[in-house]
DRENTORKOL-3810 file (N, C-alpha, C; in nm, 4 decimals):
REM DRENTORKOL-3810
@n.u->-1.8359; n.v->0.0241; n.w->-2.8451; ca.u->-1.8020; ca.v->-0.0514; ca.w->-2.7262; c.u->-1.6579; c.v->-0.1004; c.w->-2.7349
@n.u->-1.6326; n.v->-0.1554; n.w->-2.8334; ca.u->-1.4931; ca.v->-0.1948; ca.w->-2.8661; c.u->-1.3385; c.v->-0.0765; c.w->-2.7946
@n.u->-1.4361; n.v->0.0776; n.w->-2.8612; ca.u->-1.3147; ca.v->0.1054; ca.w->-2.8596; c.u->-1.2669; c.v->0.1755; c.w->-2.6621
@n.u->-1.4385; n.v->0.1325; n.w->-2.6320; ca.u->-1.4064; ca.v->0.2279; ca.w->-2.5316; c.u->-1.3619; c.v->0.0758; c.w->-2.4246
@n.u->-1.3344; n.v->-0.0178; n.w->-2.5094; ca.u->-1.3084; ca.v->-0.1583; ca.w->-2.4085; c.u->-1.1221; c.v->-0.1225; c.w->-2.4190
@n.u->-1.0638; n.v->-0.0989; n.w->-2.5456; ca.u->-0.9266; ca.v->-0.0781; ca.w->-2.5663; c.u->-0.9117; c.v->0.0111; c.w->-2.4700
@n.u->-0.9993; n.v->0.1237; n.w->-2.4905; ca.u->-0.9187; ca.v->0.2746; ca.w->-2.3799; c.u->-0.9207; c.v->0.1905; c.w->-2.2088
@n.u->-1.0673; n.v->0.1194; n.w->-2.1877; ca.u->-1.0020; ca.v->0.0794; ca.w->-2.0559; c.u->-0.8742; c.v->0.0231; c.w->-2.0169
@n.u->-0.8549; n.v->-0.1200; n.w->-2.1239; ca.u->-0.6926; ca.v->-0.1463; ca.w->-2.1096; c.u->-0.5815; c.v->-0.1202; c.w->-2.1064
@n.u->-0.5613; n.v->-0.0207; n.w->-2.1741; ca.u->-0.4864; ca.v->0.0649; ca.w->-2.1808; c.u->-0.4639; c.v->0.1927; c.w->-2.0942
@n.u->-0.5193; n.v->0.2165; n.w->-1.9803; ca.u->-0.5202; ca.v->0.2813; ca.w->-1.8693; c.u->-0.5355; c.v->0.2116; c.w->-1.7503
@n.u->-0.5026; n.v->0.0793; n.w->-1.7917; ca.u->-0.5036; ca.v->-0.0389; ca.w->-1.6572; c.u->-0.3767; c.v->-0.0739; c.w->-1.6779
@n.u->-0.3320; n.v->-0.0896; n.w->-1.5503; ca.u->-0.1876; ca.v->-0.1925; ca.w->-1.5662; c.u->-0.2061; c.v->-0.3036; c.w->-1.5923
@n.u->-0.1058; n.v->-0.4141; n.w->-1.6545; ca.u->-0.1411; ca.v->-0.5089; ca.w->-1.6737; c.u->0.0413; c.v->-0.5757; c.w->-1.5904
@n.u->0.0057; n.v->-0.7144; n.w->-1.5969; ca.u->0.1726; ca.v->-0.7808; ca.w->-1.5583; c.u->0.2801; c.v->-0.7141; c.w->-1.6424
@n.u->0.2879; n.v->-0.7063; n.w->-1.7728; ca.u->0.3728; ca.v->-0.6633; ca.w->-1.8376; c.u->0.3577; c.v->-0.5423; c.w->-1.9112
@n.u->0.3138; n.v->-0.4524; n.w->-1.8506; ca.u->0.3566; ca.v->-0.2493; ca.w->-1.8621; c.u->0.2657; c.v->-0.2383; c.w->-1.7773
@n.u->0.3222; n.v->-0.0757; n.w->-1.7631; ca.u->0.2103; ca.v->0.0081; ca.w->-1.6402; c.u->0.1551; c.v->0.0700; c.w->-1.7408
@n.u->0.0315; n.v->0.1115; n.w->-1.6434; ca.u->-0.1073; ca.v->0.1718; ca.w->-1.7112; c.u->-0.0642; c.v->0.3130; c.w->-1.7795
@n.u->-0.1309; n.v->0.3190; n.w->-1.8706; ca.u->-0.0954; ca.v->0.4774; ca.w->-1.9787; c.u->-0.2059; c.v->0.5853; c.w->-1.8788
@n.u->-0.1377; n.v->0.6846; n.w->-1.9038; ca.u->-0.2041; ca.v->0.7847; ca.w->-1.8811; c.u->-0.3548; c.v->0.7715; c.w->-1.9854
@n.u->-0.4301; n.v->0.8645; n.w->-1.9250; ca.u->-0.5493; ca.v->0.9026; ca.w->-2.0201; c.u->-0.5349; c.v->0.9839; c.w->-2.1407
@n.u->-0.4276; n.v->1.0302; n.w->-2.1090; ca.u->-0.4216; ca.v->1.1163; ca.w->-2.2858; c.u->-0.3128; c.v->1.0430; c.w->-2.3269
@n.u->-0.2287; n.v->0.9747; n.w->-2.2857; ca.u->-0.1362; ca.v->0.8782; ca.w->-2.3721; c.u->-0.2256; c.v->0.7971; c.w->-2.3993
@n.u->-0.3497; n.v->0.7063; n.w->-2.3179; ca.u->-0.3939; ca.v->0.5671; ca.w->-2.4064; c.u->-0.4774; c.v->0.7007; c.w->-2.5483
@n.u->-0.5360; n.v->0.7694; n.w->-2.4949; ca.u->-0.6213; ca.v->0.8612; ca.w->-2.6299; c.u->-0.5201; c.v->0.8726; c.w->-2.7604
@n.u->-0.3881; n.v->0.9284; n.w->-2.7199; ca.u->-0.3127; ca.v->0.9596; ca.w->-2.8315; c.u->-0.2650; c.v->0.7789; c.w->-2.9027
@n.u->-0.2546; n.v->0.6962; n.w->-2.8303; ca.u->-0.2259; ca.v->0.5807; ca.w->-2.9017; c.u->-0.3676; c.v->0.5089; c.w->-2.9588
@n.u->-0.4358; n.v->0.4885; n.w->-2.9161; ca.u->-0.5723; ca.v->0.4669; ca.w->-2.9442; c.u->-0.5513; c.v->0.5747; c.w->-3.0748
@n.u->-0.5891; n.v->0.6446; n.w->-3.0815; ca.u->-0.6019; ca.v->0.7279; ca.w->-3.2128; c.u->-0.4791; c.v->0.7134; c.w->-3.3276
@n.u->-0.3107; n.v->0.6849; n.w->-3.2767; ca.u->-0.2366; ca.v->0.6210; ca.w->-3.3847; c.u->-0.2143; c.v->0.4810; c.w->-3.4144
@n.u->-0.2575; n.v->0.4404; n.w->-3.3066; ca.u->-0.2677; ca.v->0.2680; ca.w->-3.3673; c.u->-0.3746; c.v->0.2587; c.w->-3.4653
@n.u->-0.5120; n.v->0.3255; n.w->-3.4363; ca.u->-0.6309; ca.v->0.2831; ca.w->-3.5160; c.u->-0.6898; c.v->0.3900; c.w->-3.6112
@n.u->-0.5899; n.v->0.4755; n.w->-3.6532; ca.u->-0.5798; ca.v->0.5681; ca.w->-3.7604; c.u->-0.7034; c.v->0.5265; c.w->-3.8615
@n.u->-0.6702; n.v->0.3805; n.w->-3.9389; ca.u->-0.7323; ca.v->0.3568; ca.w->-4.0559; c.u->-0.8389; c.v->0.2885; c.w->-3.9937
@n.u->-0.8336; n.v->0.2018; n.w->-3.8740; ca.u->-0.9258; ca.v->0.1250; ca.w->-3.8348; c.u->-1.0672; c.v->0.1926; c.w->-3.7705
@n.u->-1.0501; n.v->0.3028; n.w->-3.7105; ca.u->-1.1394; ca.v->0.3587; ca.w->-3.5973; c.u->-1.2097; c.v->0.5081; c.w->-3.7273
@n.u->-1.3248; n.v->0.4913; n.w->-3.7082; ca.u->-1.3171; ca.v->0.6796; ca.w->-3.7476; c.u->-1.2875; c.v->0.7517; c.w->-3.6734
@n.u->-1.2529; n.v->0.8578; n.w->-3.6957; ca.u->-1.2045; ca.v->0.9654; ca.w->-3.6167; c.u->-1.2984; c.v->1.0404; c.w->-3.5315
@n.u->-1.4260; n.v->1.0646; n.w->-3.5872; ca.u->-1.5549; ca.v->1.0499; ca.w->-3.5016; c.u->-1.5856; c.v->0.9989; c.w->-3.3868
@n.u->-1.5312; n.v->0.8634; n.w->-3.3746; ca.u->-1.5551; ca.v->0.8148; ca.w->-3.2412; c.u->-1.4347; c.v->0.8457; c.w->-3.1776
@n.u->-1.3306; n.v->0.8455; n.w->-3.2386; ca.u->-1.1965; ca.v->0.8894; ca.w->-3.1085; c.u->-1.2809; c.v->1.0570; c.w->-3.0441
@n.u->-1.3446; n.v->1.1009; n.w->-3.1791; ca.u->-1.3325; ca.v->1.2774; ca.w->-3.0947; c.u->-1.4873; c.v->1.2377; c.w->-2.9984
@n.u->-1.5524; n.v->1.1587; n.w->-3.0507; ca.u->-1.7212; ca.v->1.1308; ca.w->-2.9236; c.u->-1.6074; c.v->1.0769; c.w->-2.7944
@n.u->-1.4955; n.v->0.9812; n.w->-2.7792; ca.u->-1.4626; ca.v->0.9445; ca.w->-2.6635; c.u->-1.3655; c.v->1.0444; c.w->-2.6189
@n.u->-1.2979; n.v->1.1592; n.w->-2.6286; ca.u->-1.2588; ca.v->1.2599; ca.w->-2.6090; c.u->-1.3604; c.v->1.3204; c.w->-2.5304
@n.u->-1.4597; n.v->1.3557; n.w->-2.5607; ca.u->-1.5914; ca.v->1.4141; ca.w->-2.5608; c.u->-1.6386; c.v->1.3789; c.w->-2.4639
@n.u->-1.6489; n.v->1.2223; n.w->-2.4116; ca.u->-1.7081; ca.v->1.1678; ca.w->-2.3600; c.u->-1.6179; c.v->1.1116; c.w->-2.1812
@n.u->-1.5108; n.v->1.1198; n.w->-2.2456; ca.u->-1.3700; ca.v->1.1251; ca.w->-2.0952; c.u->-1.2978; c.v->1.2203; c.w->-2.1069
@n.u->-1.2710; n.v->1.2627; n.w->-2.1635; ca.u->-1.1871; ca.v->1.3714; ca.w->-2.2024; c.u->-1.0517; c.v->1.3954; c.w->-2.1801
@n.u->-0.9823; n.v->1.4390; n.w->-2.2323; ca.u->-0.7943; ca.v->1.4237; ca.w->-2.2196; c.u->-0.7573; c.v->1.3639; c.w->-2.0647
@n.u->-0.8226; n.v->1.4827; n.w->-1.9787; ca.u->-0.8147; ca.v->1.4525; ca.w->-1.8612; c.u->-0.8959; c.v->1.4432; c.w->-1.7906
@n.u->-0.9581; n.v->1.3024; n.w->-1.7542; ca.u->-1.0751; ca.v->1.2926; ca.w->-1.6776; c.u->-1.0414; c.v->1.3106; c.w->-1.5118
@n.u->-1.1496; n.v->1.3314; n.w->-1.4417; ca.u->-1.1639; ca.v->1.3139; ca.w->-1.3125; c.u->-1.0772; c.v->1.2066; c.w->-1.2081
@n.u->-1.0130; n.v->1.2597; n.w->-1.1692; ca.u->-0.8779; ca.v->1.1695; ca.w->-1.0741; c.u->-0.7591; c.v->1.1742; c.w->-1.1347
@n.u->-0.6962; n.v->1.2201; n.w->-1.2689; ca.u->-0.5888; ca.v->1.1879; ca.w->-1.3453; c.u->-0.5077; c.v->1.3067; c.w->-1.2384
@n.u->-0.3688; n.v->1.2377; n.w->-1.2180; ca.u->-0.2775; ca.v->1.3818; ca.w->-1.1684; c.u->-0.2489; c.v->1.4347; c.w->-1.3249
@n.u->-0.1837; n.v->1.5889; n.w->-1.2934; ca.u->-0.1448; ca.v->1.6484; ca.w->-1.3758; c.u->-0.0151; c.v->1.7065; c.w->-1.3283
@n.u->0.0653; n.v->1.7887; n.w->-1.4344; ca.u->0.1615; ca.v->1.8875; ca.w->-1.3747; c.u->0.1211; c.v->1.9999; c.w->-1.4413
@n.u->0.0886; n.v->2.1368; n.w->-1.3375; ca.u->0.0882; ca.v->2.2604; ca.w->-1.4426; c.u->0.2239; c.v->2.3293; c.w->-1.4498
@n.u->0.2166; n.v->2.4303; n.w->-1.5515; ca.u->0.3423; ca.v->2.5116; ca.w->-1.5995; c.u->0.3824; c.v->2.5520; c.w->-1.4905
@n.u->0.3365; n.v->2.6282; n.w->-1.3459; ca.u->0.4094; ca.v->2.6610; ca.w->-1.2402; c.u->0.4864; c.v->2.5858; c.w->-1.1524
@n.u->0.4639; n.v->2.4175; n.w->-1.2057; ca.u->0.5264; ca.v->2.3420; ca.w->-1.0997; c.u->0.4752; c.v->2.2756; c.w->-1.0126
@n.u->0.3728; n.v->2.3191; n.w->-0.9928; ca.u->0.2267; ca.v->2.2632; ca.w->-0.9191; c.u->0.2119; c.v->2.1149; c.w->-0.9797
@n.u->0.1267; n.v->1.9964; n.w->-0.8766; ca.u->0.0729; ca.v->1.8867; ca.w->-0.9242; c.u->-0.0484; c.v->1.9085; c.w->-0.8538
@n.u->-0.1260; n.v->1.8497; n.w->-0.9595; ca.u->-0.2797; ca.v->1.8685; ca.w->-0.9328; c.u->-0.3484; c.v->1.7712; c.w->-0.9551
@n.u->-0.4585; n.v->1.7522; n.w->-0.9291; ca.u->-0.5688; ca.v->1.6148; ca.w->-0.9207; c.u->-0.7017; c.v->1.7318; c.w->-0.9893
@n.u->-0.7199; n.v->1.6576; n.w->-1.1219; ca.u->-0.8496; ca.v->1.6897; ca.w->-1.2084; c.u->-0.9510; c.v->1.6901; c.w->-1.1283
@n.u->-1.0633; n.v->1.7589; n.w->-1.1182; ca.u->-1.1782; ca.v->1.7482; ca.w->-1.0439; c.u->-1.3108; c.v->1.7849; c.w->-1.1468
@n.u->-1.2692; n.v->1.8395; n.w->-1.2486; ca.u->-1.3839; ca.v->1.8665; ca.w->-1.3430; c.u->-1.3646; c.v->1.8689; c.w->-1.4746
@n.u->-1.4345; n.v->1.7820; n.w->-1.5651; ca.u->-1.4315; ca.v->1.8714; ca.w->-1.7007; c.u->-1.5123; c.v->1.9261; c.w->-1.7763
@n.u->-1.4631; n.v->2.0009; n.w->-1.8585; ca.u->-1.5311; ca.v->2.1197; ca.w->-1.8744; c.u->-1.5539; c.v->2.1025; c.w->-2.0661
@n.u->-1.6273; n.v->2.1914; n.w->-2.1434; ca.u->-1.6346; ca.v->2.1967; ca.w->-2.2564; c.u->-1.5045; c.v->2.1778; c.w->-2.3668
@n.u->-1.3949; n.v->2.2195; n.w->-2.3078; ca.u->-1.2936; ca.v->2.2227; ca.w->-2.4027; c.u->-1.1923; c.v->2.1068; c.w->-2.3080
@n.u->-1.2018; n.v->1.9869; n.w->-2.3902; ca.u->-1.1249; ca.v->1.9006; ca.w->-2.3039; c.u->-0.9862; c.v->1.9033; c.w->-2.2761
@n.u->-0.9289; n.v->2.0280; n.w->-2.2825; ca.u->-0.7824; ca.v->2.0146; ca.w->-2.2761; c.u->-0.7862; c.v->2.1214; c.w->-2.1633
@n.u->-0.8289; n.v->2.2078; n.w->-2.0822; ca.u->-0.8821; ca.v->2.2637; ca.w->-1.9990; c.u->-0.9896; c.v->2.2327; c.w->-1.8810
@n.u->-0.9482; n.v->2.1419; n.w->-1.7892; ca.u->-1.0252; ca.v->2.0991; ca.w->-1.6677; c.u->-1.0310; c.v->2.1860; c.w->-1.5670
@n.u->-1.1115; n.v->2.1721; n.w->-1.4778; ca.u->-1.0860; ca.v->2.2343; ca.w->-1.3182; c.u->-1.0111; c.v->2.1212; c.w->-1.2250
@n.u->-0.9196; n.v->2.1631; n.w->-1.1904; ca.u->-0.7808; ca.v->2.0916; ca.w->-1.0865; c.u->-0.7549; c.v->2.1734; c.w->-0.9437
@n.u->-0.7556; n.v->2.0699; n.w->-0.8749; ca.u->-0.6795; ca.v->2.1223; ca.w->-0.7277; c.u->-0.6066; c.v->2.0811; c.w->-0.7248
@n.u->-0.4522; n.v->2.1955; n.w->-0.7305; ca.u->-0.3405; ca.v->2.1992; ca.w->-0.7087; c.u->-0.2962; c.v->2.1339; c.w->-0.5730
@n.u->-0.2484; n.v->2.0398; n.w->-0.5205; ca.u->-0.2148; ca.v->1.9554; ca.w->-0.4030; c.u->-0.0682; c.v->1.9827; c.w->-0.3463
@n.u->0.0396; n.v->2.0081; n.w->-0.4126; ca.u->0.2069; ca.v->2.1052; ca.w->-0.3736; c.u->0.2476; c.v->2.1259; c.w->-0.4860
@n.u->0.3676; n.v->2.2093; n.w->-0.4736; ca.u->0.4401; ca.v->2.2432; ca.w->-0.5587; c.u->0.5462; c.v->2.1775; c.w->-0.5292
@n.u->0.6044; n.v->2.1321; n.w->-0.6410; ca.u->0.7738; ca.v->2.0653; ca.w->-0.7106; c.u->0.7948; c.v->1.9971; c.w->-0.5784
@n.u->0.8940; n.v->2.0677; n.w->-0.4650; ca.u->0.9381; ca.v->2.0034; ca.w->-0.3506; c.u->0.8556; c.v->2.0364; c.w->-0.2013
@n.u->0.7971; n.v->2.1289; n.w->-0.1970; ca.u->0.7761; ca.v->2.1752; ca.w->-0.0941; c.u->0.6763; c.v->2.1279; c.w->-0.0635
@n.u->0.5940; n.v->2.1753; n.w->0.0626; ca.u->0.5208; ca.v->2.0668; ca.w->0.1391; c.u->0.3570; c.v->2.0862; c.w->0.1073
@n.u->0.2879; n.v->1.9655; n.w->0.0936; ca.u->0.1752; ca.v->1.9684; ca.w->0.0089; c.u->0.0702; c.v->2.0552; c.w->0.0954
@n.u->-0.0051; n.v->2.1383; n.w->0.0313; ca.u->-0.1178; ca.v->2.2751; ca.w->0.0252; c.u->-0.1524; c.v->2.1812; c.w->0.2172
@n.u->-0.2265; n.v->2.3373; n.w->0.2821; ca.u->-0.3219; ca.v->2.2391; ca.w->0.3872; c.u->-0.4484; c.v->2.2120; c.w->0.3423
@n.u->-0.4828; n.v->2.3455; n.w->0.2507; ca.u->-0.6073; ca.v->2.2968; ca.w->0.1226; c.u->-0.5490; c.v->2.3294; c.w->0.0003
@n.u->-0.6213; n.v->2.2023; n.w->-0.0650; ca.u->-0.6036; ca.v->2.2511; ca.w->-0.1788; c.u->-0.6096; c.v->2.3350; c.w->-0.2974
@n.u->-0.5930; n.v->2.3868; n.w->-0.3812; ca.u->-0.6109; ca.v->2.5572; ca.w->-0.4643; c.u->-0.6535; c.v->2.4892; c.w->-0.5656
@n.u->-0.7652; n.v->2.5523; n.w->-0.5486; ca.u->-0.8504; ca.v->2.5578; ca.w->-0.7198; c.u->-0.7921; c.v->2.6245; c.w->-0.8265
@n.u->-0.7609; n.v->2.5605; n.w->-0.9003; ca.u->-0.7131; ca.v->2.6410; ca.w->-1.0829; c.u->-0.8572; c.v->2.5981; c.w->-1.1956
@n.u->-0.8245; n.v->2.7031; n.w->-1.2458; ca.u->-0.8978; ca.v->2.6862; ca.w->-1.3700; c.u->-0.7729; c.v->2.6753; c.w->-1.4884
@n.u->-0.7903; n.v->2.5646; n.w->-1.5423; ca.u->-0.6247; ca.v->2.5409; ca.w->-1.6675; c.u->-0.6547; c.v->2.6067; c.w->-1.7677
@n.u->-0.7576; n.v->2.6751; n.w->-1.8007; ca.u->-0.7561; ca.v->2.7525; ca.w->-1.9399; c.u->-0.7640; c.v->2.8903; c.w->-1.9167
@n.u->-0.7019; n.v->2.9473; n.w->-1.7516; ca.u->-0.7216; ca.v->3.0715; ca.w->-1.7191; c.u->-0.6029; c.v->3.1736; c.w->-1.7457
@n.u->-0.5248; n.v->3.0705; n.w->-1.7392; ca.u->-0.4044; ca.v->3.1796; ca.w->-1.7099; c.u->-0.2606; c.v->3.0712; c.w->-1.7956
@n.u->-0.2140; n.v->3.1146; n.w->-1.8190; ca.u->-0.0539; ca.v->3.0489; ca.w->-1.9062; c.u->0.0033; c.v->2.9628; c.w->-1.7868
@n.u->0.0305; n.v->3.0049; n.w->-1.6469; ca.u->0.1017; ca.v->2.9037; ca.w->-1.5863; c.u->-0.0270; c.v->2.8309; c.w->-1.4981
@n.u->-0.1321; n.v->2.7844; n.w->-1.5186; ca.u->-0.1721; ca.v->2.6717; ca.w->-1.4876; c.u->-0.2141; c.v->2.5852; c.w->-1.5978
@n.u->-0.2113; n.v->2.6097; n.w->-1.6921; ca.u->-0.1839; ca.v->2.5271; ca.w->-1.8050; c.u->-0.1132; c.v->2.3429; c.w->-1.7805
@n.u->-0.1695; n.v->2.2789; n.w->-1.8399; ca.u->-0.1315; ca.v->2.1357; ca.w->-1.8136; c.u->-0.0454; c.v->2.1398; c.w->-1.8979
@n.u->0.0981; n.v->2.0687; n.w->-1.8400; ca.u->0.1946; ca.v->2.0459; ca.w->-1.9260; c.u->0.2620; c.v->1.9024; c.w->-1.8955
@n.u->0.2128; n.v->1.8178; n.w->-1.8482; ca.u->0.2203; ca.v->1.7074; ca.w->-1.8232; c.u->0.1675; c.v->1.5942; c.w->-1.7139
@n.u->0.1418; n.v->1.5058; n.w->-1.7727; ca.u->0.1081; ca.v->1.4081; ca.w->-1.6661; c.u->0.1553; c.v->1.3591; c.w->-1.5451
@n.u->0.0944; n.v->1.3356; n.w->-1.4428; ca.u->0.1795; ca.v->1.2282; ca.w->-1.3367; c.u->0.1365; c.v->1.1295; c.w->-1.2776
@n.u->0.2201; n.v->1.0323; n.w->-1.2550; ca.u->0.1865; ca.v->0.8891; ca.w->-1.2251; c.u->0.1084; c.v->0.9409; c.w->-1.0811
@n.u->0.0176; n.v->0.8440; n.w->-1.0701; ca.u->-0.0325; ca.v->0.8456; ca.w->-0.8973; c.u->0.1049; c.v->0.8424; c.w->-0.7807
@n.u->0.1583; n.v->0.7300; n.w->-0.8393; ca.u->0.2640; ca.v->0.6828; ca.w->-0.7454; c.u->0.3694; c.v->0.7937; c.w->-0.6882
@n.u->0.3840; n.v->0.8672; n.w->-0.8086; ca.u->0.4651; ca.v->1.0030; ca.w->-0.7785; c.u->0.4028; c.v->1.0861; c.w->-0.7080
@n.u->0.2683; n.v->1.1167; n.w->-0.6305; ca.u->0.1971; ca.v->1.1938; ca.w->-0.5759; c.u->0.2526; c.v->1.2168; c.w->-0.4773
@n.u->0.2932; n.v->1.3178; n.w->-0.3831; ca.u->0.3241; ca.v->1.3037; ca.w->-0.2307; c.u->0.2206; c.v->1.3445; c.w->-0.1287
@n.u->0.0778; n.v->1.3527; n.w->-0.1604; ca.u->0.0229; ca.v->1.3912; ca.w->-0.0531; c.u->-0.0801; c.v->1.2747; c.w->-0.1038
@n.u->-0.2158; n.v->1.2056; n.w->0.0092; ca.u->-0.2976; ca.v->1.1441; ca.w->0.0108; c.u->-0.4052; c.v->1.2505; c.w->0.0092
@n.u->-0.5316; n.v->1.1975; n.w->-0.0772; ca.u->-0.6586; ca.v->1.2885; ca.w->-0.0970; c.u->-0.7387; c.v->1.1972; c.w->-0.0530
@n.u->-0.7900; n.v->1.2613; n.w->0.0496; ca.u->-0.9463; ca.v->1.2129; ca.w->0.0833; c.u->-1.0891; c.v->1.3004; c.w->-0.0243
@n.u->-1.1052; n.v->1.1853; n.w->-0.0881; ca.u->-1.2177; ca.v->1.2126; ca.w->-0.2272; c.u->-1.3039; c.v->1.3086; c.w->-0.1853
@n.u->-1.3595; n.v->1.2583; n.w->-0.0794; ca.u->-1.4826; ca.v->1.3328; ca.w->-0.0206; c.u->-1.4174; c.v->1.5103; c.w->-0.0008
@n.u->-1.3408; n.v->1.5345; n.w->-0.0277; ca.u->-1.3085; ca.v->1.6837; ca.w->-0.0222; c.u->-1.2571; c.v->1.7777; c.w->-0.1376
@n.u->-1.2747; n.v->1.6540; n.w->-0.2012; ca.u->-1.2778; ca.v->1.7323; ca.w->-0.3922; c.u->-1.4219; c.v->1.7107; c.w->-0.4575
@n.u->-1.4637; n.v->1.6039; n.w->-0.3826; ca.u->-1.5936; ca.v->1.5561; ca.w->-0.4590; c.u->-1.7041; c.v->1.5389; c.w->-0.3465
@n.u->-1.7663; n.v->1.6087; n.w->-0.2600; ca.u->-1.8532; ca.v->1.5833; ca.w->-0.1700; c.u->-1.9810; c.v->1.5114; c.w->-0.2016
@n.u->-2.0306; n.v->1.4395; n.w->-0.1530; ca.u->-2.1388; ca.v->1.3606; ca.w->-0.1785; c.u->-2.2428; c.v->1.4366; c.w->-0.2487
@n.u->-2.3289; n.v->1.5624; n.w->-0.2226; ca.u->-2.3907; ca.v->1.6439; ca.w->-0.2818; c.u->-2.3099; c.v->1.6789; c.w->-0.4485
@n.u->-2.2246; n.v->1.6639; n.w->-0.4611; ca.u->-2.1462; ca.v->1.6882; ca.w->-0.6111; c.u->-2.1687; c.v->1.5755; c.w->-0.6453
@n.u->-2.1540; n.v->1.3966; n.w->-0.6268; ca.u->-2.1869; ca.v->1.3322; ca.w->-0.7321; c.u->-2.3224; c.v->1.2932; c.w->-0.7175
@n.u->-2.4054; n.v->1.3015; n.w->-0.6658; ca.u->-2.5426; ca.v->1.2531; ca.w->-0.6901; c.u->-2.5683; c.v->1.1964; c.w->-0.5284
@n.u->-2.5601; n.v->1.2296; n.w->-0.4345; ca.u->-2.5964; ca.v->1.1272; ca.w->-0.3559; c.u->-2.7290; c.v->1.1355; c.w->-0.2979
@n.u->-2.7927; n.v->0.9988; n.w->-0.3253; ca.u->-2.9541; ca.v->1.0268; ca.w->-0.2656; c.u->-2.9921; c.v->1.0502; c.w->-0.1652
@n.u->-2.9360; n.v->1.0552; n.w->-0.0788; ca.u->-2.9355; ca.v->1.0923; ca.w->0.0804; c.u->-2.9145; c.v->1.2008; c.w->0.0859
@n.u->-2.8496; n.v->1.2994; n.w->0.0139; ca.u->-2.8462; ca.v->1.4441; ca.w->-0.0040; c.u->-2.9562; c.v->1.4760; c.w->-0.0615
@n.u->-3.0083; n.v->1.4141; n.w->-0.1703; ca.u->-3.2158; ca.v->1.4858; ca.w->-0.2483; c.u->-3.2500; c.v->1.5379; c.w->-0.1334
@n.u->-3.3518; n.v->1.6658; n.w->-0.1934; ca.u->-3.4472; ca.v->1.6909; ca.w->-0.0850; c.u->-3.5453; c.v->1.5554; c.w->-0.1023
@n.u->-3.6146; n.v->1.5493; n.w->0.0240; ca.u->-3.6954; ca.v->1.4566; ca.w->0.0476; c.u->-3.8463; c.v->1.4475; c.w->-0.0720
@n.u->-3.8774; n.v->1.3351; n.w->-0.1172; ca.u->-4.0286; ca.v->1.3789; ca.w->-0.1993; c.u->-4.1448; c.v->1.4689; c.w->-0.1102
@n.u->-4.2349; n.v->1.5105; n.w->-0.1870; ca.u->-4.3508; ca.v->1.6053; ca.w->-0.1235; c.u->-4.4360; c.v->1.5179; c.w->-0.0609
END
């Protein structure tokens, strides 16, 4: 519980710094608490959020910024919808990548929300039937 109380703080802003990315609080979390933490639980909370969880922007190797939408077994490899490239004007939909498919969708860095230039309406990366919604169940017998 402890450690997964640090990773929240550390991906929250606070008055004095902005919030770390999810794989920056992971990579500091894991060198601040080298001797303190086993390494076991850094790799169960890897495991368990993974480099890049669900909502983190990314940048892939083509230039593209993308919004995580899935993760997958190998946490350094998510499913992302690409939202624009570098300058030009953001997708009218967004493009599905798979990051462990090909060399240039590869994650090669993070990005702040704030730097985003297009607005996502959730419900079109994540439709109600994708997270659980009970109003989507079929009805009981």
């Amino acid at each position: 519980m402890s450690l997964a109380d640090r990773y929240c703080v550390l991906v929250s802003a606070r008055a004095h710094r902005p919030a770390l990315s999810p794989r920056q609080a992971i990579k500091e979390l894991h060198e601040r608490a080298a001797n303190a933490i086993e390494p076991d639980l850094i790799g169960a909370l890897i495991a368990a959020v993974g480099l890049f969880p669900p909502g983190a922007y990314v940048r892939l190797a083509n230039g593209e910024t993308a919004i995580v939408v899935r993760r997958l077994l190998d946490p350094k490899h998510p499913t992302v919808y690409a939202l624009h490239q570098d300058t030009s004007p953001p997708y009218e939909t967004p493009k599905k990548r798979l990051t462990g498919s090909r060399p240039d969708f590869e994650i090669v860095a993070d990005v702040k929300p704030e730097a985003v230039r297009v607005k996502i309406e959730p419900d079109k990366l994540w439709p109600p039937s994708a997270v659980g919604d009970p109003s989507s169940a079929d009805p009981p017998p």
